[in-house]
ZAMARGU-4260 file (C-alpha; in steps of 0.2 Angstrom, whole numbers, plus 5000, padded with zeros to 4 digits):
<rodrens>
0) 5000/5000/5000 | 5007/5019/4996 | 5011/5026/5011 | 5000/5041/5009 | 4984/5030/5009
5) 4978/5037/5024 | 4960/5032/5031 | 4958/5049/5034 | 4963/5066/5024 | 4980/5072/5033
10) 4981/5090/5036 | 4997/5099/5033 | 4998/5119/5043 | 5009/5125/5031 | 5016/5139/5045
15) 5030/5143/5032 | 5040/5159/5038 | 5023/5165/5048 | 5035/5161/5064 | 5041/5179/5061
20) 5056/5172/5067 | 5053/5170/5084 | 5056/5150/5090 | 5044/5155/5103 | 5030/5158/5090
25) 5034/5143/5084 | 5030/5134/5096 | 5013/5142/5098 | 5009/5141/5082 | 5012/5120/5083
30) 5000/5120/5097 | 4986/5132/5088 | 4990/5118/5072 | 4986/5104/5084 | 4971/5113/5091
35) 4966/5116/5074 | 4965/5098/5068 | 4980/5097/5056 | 4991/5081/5056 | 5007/5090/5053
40) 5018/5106/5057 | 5026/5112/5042 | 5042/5124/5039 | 5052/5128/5027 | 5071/5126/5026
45) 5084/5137/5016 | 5098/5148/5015 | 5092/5164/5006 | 5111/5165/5000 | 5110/5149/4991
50) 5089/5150/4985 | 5089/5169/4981 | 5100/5179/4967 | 5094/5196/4969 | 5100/5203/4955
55) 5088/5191/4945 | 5074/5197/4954 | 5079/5215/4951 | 5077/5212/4932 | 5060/5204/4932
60) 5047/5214/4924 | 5032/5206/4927 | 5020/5208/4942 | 5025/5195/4953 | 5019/5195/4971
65) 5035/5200/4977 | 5030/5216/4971 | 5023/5220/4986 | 5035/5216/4998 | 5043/5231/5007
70) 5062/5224/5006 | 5069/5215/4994 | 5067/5198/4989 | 5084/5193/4995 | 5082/5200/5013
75) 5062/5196/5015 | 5068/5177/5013 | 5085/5181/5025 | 5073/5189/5037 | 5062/5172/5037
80) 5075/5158/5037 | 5072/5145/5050 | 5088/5142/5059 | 5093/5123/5056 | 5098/5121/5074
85) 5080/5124/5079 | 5075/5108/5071 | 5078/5096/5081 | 5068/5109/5095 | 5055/5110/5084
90) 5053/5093/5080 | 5051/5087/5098 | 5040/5097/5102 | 5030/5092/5088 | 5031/5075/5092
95) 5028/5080/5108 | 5008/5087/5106 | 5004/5075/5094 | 5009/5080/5078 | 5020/5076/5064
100) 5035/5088/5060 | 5036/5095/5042 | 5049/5105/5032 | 5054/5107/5016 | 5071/5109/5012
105) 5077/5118/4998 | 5096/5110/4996 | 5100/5093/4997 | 5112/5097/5011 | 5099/5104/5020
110) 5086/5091/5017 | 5101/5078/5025 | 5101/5085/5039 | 5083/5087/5043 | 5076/5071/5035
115) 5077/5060/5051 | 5067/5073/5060 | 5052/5069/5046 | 5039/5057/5041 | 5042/5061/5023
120) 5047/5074/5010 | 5041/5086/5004 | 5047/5095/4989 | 5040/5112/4984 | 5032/5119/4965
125) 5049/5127/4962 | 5059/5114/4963 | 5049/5104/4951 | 5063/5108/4938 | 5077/5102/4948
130) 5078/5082/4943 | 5094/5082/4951 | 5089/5087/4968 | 5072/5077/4966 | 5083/5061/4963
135) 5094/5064/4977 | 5077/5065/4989 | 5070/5049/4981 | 5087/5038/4986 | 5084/5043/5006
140) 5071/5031/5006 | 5056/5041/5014 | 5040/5045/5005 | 5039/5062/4994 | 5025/5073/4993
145) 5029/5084/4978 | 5020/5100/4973 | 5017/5105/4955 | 5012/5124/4955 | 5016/5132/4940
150) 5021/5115/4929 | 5012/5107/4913 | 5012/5088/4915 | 5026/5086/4905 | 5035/5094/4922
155) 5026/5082/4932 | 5030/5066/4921 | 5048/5071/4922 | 5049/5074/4940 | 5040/5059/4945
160) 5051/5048/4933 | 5066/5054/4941 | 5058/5047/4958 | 5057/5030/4946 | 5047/5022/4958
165) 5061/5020/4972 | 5047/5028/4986 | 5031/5032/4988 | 5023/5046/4979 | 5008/5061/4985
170) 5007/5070/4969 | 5000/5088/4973 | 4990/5099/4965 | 4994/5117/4967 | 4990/5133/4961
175) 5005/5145/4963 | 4999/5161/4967 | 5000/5170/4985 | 4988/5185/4980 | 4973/5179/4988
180) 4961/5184/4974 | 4943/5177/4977 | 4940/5175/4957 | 4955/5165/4957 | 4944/5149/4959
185) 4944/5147/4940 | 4962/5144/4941 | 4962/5129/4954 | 4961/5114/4940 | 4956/5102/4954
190) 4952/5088/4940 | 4970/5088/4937 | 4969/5078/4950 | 4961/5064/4939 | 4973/5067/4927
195) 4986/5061/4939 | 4977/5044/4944 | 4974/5041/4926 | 4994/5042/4925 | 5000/5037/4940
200) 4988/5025/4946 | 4998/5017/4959 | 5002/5034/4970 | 4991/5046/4978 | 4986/5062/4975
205) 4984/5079/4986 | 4981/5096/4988 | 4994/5111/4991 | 4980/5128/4992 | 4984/5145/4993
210) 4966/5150/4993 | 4957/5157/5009 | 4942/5147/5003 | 4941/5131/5006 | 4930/5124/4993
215) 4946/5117/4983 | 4950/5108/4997 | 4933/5099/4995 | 4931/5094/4979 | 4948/5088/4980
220) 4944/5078/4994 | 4929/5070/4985 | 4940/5065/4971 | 4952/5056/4981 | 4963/5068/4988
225) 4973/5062/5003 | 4983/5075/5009 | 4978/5093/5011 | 4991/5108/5014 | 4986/5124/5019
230) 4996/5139/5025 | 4994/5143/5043 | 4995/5157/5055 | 4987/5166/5072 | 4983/5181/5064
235) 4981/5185/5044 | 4982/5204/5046 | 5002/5203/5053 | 5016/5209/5044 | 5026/5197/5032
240) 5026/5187/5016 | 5014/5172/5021 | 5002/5179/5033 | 4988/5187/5020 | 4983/5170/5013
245) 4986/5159/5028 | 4971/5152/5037 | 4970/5157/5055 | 4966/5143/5068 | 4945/5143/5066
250) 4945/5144/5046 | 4958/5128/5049 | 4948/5119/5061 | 4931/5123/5051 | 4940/5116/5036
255) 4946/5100/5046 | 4928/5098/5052 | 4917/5101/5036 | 4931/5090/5027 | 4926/5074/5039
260) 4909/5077/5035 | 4913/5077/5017 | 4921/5060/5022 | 4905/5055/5028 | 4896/5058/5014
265) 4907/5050/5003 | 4905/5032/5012 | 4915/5017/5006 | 4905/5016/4989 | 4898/4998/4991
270) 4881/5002/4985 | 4869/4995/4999 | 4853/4999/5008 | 4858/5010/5022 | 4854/5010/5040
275) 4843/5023/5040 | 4835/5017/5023 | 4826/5002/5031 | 4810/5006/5037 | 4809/5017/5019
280) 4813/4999/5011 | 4799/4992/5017 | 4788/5009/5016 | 4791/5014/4998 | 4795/4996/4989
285) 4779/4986/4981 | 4774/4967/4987 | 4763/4958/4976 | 4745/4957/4981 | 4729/4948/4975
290) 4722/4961/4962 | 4705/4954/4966 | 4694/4941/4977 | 4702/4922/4975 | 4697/4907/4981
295) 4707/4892/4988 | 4713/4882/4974 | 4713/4896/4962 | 4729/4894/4949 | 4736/4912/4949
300) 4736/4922/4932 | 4747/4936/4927 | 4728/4948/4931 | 4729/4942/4947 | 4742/4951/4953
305) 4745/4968/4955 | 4759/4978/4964 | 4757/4989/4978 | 4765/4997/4993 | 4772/4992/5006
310) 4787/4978/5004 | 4781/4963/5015 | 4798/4953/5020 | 4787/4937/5018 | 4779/4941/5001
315) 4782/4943/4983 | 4794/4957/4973 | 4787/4962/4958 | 4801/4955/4949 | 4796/4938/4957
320) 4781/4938/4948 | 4782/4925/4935 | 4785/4912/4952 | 4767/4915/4955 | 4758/4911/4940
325) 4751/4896/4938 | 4753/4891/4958 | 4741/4887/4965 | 4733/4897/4981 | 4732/4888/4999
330) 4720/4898/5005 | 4704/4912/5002 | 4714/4930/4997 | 4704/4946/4996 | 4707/4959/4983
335) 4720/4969/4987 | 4729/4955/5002 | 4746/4952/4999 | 4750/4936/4993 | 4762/4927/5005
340) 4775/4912/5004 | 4760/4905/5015 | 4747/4907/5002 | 4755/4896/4989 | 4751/4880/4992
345) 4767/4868/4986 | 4778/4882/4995 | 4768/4876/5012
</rodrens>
């Protein structure tokens, strides 16, 4: 079985740089993500030196949402790093409330030394392109959850080729865009999700959302999504670069609880008659009943019958009735009596 077959949709709080750079915040973010409902604490690890050219940014021209950012690419991600020797902190902790710890790493030399602090990996939309490093993070042995933003499905094919089937794959769709536009629905594309079954039948499929509604989350859900990643924070209106499109701990929570009722309502699609449906069974169902006076003896015709509410567990379906004809009755019926096991006379 994949490893991300989970009975249940597993949460990620995506709390990113929303730390602010304070460990204490941290940590009280990972306890609001507990209370919340989500399964995992994520973060984020990089060195803005080694991620970040500056000068490259400086020379884009299109409206990126960078735009906004009142320092400079370079020193907003500085200003967010998560210190590697808070990790191992971090992770405790986590493990300590009840959750898993998360965090992706944006060089393989960072992702070796976090990964035996994580359940599995996680590889960010932007490094979709990098074979190189999505190769390395496949021969550590753990389970990737990789995140397509931004990629056609030629992207995708390549990078889950270059896993080659060594782990265990969540393949994530994702929408990379941190504007928090409510008309951006149009661009979510949540049936790519069936697209990635029909490719890759043997992993699983998630959601990575940077949308503050949650109706993404689900239709992916109803269409088999098992993992669901959502940016977290304590409070939306703070200062910084993930804050703005982060749910706060009640819009997490209500998401986590309307998302086990949509569990509910998806069942386990054997096709049966329900609990609750069994008195409507035997209300709303036909038996067959004598469609006029009969006497003992009488060998039943197809006009002798007729079909009528309600379902009688010891009488006839309708599409039992060519049992009845030519039996012969055990006893007097009146028109409209049901006719019985007990009224036919070799079934006595």
């Amino acid at each position: 079985m994949n490893y991300f077959s989970f009975s249940k949709t597993y949460f990620i709080a995506e709390i990113g740089s929303n730390f602010d750079g304070s460990k204490e915040r941290a940590f009280k973010l990972i306890d609001l993500a507990k209370e919340s409902g989500a399964d995992a604490a994520k973060f984020q690890n990089y060195d803005a030196s080694s991620l970040i050219a500056q000068k490259g940014f400086d020379k884009l021209t299109n409206n990126t949402h960078q735009k906004a950012w009142r320092e400079s690419v370079f020193d907003t991600y500085r200003k967010a790093e998560l210190q590697i020797t808070w990790v191992k902190d971090l992770a405790e902790y986590c493990n300590k409330v009840g959750l898993h710890f998360l965090s992706s790493a944006y060089s393989p030399e960072l992702l070796r030394l976090i990964v035996d602090h994580i359940p599995f990996i996680k590889i960010g939309s932007g490094d979709i392109s990098d074979i190189d490093f999505i190769k390395f993070a496949s021969s550590l042995g753990k389970p990737i959850a990789l995140a397509t933003g931004a990629s056609s499905i030629e992207d995708v094919v390549r990078a889950v080729e270059a896993v080659d089937n060594k782990v265990d794959l969540c393949i994530m769709q994702c929408n990379t865009n941190y504007e928090s536009i409510a008309d951006h629905h149009k661009f979510q594309n949540i049936l790519a999700l069936k697209t990635f079954k029909s490719i890759f039948p043997s992993q699983e499929v998630g959601l990575s959302c940077h949308m503050k509604s949650n109706l993404s989350v689900y239709l992916s859900v109803a269409l088999g999504a098992k993992v669901i990643e959502k940016h977290f924070t304590d409070d939306a209106t703070r200062d910084g670069p993930d804050h703005k499109f982060a749910l706060t701990p009640f819009e997490f929570k209500t998401m986590v609880e309307k998302t086990r009722i949509v569990e509910s309502l998806l069942g386990d699609g054997e096709k049966k008659v329900e609990a609750n449906e069994v008195a409507t069974y035997n209300a709303q169902r036909r038996s067959i009943f004598a469609s006029k006076n009969l006497e003992e003896g009488h060998i039943l015709l197809e006009s002798d019958l007729v079909f009528l509410r309600p379902y009688l567990h010891s009488g006839y379906h309708p599409y039992e009735n060519e049992k009845l004809i030519g039996k012969q009755l055990s006893k007097d019926l009146m028109a409209h009596d049901p006719i019985l096991h007990s009224s036919i006379l070799e079934e006595n």
